[in-house]
N, C-alpha and C positions, 0 to 999 in steps of 0.2 A: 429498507436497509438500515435507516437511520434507527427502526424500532428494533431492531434486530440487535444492535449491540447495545443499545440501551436496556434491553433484556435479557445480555449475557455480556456484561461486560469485566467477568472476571474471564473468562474463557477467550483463549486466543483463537481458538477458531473462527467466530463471529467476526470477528477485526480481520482475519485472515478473507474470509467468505466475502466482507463487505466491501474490501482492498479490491477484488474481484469485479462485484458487482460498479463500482467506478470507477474502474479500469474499462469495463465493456463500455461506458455511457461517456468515457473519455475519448474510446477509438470512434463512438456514431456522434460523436455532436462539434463540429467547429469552434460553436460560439462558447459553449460550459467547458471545453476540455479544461482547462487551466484550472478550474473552481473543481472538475471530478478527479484528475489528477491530484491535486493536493491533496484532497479527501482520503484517497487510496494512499498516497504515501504514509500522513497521519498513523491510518489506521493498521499499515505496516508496521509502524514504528510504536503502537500501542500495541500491539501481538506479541511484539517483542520484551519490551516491557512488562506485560503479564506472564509470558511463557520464552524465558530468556535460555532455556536449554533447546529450544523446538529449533533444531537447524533448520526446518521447511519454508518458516518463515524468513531467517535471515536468504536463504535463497531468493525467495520471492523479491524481498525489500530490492538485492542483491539486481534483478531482471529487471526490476522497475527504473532504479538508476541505469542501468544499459537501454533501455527500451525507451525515457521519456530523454524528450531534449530539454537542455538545463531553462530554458524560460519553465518548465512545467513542474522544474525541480530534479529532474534527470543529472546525476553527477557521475562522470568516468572513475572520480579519485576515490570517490566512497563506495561505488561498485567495487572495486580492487579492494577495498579496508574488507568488506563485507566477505571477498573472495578467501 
């Protein structure tokens, strides 16, 4: 995943796709979630930044602050900004 936007990292997809894949490795592991969650957020937040009209991604960003708890980076108030 890491080579993956390193070899597209003008493309928000890659960031989108790779948000994804450590989101999966966040929900199977205990001990990384914290280090795969941030990863994911990151590279929400790089999707965006490359591709600032793509609404799919501010959604996603948007799911992630609902979905992680604020130790992981999860915020309610910037979900709402996002909304």
């Amino acid at each position: 995943a890491e080579e993956f936007i390193a070899h597209y990292k003008d493309d928000y997809r890659a960031y989108h796709t790779h948000a994804s894949v450590m989101g999966a490795q966040a929900s199977s592991s205990i001990f990384s979630a914290l280090g795969y969650a941030e990863k994911a957020k990151h590279s929400l937040e790089a999707a965006i930044t490359v591709a600032p009209e793509e609404v799919n991604v501010y959604q996603a960003l948007m799911q992630f602050h609902l979905m992680a708890p604020s130790i992981a980076g999860g915020d309610m108030e910037e979900a709402e900004k996002l909304a």
